[in-house]
C-alpha positions as a printed Julia matrix, in Angstrom:
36×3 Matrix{Float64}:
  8.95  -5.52    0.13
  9.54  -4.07   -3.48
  6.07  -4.74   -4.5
  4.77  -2.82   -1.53
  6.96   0.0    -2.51
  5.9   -0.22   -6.09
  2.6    0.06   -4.93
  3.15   2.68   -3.2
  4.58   4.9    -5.92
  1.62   3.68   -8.13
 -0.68   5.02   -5.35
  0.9    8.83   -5.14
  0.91   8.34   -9.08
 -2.96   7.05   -9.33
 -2.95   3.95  -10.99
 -2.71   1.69   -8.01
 -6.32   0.69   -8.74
 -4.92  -1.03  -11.67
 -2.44  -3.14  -10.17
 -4.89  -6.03   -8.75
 -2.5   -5.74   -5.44
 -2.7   -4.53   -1.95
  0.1   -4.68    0.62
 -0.89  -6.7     3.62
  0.76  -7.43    6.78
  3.7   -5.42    7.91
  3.78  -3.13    4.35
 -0.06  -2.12    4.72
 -0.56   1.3     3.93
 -3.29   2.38    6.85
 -2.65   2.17   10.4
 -2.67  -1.43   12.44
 -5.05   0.25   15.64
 -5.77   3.58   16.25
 -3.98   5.22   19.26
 -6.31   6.96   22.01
């Protein structure tokens, strides 16, 4: 979990790009399925 949220706070602070991670399963950013 704390590397999601240290993601996260390099992602509102822009250098996310840099870190060379991505949150996956349950701590991905974007949305699992869209609702209708």
């Amino acid at each position: 979990m704390w590397p999601a949220v240290v993601w996260l706070l390099a992602d509102l602070l822009g250098p996310a790009d840099a870190l060379r991670y991505r949150p996956r399963g349950v701590h991905r950013p974007e949305p699992a399925t869209s609702v209708p």
